[in-house]
N, C-alpha and C positions, 0 to 999 in steps of 0.2 A: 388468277382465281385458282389454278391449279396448285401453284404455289402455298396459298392458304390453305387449302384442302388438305394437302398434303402435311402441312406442319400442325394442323387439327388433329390427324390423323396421327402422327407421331407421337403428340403429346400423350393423347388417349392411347397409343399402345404401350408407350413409356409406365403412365400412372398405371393401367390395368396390370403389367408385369410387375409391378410393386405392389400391387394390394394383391396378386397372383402368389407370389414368393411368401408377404406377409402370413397370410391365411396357412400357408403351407406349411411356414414355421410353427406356426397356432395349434394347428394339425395333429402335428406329429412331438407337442407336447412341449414346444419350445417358446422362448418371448417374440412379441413380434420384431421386426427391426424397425422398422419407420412408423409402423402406429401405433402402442404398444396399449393394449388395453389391460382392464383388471385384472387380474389374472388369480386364481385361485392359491394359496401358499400350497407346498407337499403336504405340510400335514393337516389332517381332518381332524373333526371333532372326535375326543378321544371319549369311546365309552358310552352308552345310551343313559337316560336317563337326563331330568334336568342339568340347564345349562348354571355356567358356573355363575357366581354372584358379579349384577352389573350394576348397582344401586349405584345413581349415580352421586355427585357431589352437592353439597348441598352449602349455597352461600348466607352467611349470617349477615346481623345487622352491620357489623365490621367491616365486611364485605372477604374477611375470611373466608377461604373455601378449607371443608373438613370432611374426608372420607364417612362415610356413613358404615355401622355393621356392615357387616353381610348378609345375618341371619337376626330375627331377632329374639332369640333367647340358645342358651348352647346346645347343643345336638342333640345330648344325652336327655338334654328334658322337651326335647318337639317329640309329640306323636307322631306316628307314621301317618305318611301321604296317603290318599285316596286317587285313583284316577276314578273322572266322573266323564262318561261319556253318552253324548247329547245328540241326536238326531232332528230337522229341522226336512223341508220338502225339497232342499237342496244344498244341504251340506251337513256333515258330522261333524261334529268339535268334539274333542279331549281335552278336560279340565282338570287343572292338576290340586287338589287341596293345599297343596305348598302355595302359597300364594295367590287361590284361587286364577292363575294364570291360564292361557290356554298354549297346549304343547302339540295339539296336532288335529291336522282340519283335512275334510275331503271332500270336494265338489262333487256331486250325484250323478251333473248334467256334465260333465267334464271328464273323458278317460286317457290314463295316463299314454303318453304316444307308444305306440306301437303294440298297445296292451288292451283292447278289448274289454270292454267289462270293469274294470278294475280302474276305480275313481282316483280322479287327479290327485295327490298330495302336496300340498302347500308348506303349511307349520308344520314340524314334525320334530322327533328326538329320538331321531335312531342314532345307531353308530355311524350311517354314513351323511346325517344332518341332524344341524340343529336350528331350529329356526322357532321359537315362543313369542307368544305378545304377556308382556307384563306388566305390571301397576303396583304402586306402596306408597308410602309416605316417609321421606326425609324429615329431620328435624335440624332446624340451622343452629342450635344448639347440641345438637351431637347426642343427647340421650336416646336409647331405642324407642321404636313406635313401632307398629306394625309394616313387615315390608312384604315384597315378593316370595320373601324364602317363611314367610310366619305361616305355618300350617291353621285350615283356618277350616269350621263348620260348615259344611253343605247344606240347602235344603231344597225343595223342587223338584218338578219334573224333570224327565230325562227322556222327554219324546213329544213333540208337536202332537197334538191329537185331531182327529179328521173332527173339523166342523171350529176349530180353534184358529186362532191368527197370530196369537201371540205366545211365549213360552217365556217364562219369567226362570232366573235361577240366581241363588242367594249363597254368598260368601261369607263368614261372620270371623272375624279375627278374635282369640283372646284381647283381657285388658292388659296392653304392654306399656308401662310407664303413663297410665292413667285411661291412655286412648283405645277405645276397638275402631274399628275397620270394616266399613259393612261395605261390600259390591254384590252391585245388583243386576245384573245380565239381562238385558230382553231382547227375546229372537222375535222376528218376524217372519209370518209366511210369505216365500218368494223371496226373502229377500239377504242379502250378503254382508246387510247393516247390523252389528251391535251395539245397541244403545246402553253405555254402561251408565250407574253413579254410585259415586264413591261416599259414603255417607261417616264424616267424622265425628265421633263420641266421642266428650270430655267424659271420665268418669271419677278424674281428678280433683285436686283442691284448689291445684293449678290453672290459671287458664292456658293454654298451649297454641302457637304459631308453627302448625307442621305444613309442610307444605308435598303436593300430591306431584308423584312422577308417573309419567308412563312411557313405556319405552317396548322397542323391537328387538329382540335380538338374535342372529344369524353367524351361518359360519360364511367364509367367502367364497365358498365353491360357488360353480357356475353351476345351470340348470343343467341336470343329466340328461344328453341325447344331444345337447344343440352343437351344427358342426363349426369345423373351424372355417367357412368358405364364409360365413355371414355370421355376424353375431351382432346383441343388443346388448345394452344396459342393466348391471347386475348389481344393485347396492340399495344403500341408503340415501332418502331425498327431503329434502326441507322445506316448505313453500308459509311463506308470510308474505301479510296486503303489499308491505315495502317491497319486498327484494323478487315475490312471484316463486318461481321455482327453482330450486337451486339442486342439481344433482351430485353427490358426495361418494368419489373412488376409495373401495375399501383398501386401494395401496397408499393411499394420499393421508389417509385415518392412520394408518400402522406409520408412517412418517412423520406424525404430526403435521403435516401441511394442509389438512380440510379446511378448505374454505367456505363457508357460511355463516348466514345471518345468528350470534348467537341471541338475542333478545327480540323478542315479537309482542308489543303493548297490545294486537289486537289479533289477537288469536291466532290459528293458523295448522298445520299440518305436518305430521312426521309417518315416512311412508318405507318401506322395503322393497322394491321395485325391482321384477326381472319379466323375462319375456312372457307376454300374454296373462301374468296376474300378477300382484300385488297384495298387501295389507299396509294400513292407515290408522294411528291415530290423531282424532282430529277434535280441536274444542272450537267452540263459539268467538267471533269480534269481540264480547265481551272480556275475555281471558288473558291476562299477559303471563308470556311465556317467556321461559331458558330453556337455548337448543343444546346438544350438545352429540356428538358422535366421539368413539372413543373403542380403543381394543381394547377388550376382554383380555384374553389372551389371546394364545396364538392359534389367529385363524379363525376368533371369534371376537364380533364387532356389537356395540348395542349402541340404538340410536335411540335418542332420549328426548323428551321434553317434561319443564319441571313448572308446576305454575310458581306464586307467588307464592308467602304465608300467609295463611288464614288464621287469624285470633277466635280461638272457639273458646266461651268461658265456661266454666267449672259447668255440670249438669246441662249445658248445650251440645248441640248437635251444627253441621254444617256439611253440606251436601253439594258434589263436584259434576257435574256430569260430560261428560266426552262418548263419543261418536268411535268406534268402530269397524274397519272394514277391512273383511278377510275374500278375495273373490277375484273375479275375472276383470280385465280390463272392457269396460263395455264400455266406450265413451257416454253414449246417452244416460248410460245408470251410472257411472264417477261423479255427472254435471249435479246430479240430484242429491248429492253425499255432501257435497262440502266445497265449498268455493275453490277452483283450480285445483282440483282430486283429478281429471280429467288429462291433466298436465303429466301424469304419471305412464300415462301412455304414450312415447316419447317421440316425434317426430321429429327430430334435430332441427336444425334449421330453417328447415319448409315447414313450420307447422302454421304456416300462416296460408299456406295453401294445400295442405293434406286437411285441414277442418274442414273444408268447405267438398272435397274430392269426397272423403270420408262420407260425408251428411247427403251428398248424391248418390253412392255406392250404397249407402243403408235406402234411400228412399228404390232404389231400381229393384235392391231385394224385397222389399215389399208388394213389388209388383212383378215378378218373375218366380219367387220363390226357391231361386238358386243359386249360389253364391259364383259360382262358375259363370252361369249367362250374364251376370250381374258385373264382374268384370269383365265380359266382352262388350255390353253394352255399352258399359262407361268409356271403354277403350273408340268403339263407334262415336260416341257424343263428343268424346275431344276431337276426334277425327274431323268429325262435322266442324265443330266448333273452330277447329285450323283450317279448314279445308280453304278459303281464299290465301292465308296465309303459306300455306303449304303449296299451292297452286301457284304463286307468285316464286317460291323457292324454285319447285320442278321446271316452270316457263324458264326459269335463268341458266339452269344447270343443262335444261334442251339446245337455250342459243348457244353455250360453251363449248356444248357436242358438235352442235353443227360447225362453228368456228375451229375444232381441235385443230382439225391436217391444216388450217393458215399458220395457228401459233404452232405448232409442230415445224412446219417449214421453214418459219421465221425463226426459231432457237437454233436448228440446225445452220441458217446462214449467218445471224449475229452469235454467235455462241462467243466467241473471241471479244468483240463490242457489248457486253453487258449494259452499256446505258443506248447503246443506237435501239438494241434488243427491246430494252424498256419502254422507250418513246414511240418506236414501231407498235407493239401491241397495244399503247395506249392509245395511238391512231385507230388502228381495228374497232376497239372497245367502243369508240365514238362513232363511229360509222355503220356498227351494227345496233348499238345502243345497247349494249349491254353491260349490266354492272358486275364486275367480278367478285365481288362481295353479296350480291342478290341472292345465291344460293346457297349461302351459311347461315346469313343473319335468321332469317326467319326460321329456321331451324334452331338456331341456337337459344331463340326467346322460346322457343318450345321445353326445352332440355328441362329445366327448373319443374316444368308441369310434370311430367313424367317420371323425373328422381322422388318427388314430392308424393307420387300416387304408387311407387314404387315402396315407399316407407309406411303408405296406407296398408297394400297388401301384405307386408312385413309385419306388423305391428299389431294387427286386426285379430282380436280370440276370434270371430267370428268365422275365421278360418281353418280355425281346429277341427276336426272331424268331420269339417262340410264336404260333401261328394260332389262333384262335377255328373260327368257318366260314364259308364261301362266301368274300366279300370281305375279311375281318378276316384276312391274314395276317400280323401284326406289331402285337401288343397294346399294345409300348410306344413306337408313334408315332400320329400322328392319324391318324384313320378317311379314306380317300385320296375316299372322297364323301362323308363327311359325314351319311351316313345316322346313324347312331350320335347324334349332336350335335343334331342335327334332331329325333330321338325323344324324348331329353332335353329340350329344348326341352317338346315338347309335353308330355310327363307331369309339366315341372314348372308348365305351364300349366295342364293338366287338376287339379293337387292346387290348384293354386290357387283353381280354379273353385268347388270343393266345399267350403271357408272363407267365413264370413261375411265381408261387406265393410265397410268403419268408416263410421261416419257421415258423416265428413267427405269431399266428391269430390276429393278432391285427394289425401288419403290412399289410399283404393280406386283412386285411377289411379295411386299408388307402388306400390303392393300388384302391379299388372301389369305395371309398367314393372320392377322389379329382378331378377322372375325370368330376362325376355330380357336384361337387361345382364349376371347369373350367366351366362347360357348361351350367352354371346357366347364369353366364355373357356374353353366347352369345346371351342371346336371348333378351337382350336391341344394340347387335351391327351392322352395319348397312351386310343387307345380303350380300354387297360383300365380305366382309370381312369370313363372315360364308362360302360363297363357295367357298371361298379359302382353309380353314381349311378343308372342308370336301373331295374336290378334293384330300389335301395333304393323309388325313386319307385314304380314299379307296386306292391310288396308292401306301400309305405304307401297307396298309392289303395287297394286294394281291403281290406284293416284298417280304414280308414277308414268305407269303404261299409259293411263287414257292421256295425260296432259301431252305424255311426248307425242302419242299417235295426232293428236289434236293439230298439233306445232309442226307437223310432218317429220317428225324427228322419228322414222322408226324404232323401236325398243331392239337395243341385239347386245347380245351377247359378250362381254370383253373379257377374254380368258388369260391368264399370263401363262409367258413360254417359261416352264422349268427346266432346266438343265441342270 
């Protein structure tokens, strides 16, 4: 038993010292070495102001593919841009008359970290980001239509009014090569949804097959503030009924190597995805879609979806309409948006078990009213919920203790005889009935729950600016003294106390040295997360205590001798 413990033990201080190093490199501005995530290129987005032309390619009946304009009429003859800027009861947009596009959006209920007052920004087009949602029309015939960059008529409101729910606002594009381009914007009260539609005029002699793009476009930097000791997912995502959700590295884009679905017959979703929000455009099952990601330049990525062509004949019209969403990751309001939008908020692996964590964790905050008790609580309910199973660990790891000074005695006499050694303790183990595997396994079917509720509190906006008490104003950054890390700290020292020590001095001074190198990297992670770990530590000390006191196994103390 000790034997597994120990090599348990090893591997965990092993991998910890590698994702320890990695982050470190992260840090302090370098690649990682063993898990090398996205990483932002040196250079930024050069210069404010819209972003450069992403229009993407546009497949004819040939199946030729043909760059599209840029722009659609030459510089000298577009009027100058308007910014149109739009208040709603929970977020500001900036619309750009250049393509009636939006360039920059600010959450009301959301303030930027460590900033007080001053609303979150998502879109935007400064010099240190560029992040727009855009829409046009390609033609698979190569003439101009109206695009992203066609400067185009405003009309509407530019303010939700008290007693109103809805805010309507209208883009009108000249006739370029027969067609205008009418979008139509509708805000709702409360809500992060934009319901656009794209309304195609023939005003030609021609009938015309243009077909509608919309697209994200972003530079590759990371969110500013997040550290290098934990990071998430920062890029472009693709999700169709086929293939579900597919997430696309803007290093893998600049390589040409993105892998995703590029055709989707029944509609489906193109998303920008980084910690705690996102934007999304999303059409209807009805709709077949071309995906496509692709560098801009350098340092600037646009993800694209393109429908089919649409035959509008002369003095007709034809009307597109797609879905919207610029806002926070709120799983229960993603579910409401658009089939597997909710996907966006990324649990990696366990997201088969952070849904169901997640959907307890919102119903306890609904009955507590604080996000702090509300992960203690949950931290108690699995407690409960293990508690036989935990109980059957501690009973096995108690007999081991009581057994130690026989197998202790017995390695010091067979130590030379490696297999008399073997067969001796395996006599023991029968005679006490104890399985030397009894107090891993059942801890180990635990581990999966807990990594899983770990990526709940990780990944949760609900965690942005929520206070615990006293000092704990903002759960999802680090504890600002440190108290929180420091406790940790000790209760994972204190559980350590209360396990036998190996035989070997050099293992028992591992055995002390890995919980502080663990607990070094808490105290860059954001506190909810810390009082989670720390809830779990105390409720395992003292299960621990009563099972051994139970079993006569007094609880003491095993300290290593340093020298």
């Amino acid at each position: 038993m000790n034997d597994i413990r120990r090599t348990i033990l090893w591997v965990v201080f092993a991998l910890s010292s590698i994702l320890l190093w990695d982050k470190w490199q992260v840090h302090n501005g370098r690649p990682a070495t063993f898990f090398p995530s996205p990483a932002a290129t040196a250079q930024g987005p050069q210069g404010a102001g819209a972003a450069p032309s992403a229009v993407p390619a546009a497949t004819g009946a040939s199946g030729a593919s043909a760059l599209l304009p840029g722009q659609a009429a030459p510089a000298a003859l577009q009027p100058a841009s308007e910014r149109i800027e739009v208040t709603t009861d929970v977020m500001k947009l900036v619309f750009d008359t250049r393509g009636g596009s939006i360039i920059h959006s600010e959450f009301l209920a959301y303030d930027e970290a460590g900033r007080p007052g001053k609303p979150f920004v998502l879109l935007d087009d400064s010099r240190e980001r560029i992040y727009q949602a855009q829409s046009g029309l390609a033609n698979p015939q190569g003439a101009p239509l109206p695009t992203h960059e066609t400067v185009m008529q405003f009309s509407g409101e530019r303010a939700l009014k008290d007693g109103e729910n809805t805010l309507t606002l209208r883009f009108e594009s000249p006739e370029i090569g027969g067609v205008r381009l009418v979008k139509t914007y509708t805000l709702e009260r409360g809500s992060y949804v934009i319901h656009t539609a794209h309304e195609i005029i023939n005003g030609g002699q021609q009938p015309v097959s243009p077909q509608l793009y919309v697209q994200l476009v972003r530079d590759g930097g990371k969110e500013a503030g997040e550290t290098g000791f934990y990071s998430t997912f920062t890029g472009p995502a693709f999700y169709t009924p086929e293939k579900k959700y597919q997430k696309v590295e803007f290093k893998d884009i600049a390589k040409g190597d993105a892998s995703y679905q590029k055709t989707s017959p029944n509609g489906g979703y193109v998303a920008m995805v980084q910690h705690y929000f996102a934007s999304a455009w999303a059409f209807d099952e009805q709709t077949a879609l071309e995906n496509s990601a692709r560098q801009v330049s350098p340092n600037l990525y646009a993800a694209t979806m393109l429908t089919q062509p649409r035959l509008v004949a002369p003095g007709a019209s034809e009307t597109l309409n797609a879905r919207l969403f610029i806002g926070p990751q709120i799983e229960t309001m993603l579910e409401r948006v658009a089939p597997g939008l909710e996907l966006v908020k990324d649990y990696g692996w366990f997201t088969i078990l952070s849904k169901p964590l997640y959907a307890l964790l919102n119903w306890l905050h609904s009955l507590l009213g604080n996000w702090g008790w509300a992960i203690v609580a949950l931290v108690v309910l699995l407690k409960i919920a293990f508690y036989w199973l935990n109980a059957k660990a501690y009973a096995s790891m108690a007999k081991m203790k009581a057994i130690s000074p026989r197998i202790t005695a017995l390695r010091e006499r067979y130590k030379d005889k490696p297999q008399d050694m073997q067969r001796e303790m395996m006599r023991i183990y029968r005679e006490e009935k104890v399985n030397p595997l009894g107090g891993c396994l059942p801890i180990l079917i635990q581990i999966p729950v807990f990594i899983a509720l770990y990526w709940v509190l990780l990944s949760s906006v609900e965690m942005r600016g929520a206070p615990w008490i006293l000092w704990v104003t903002d759960l999802s950054v680090k504890d600002p003294y440190y108290i929180l890390p420091l406790v940790m700290a000790l209760t994972t020292l204190f559980q350590t106390a209360l396990n036998p020590l190996p035989p070997d001095p050099m293992q028992a001074k591992m055995m002390w040295i890995m919980p502080l190198v663990f607990s070094v990297m808490f105290f860059f992670f954001p506190a909810g997360l810390v009082l989670y770990w720390i809830t779990n530590n105390i409720l395992t000390i003292a299960q621990q205590w009563i099972i051994n006191t139970r079993l006569g196994v007094p609880p003491q103390f095993n300290l290593p001798k340093f020298k």
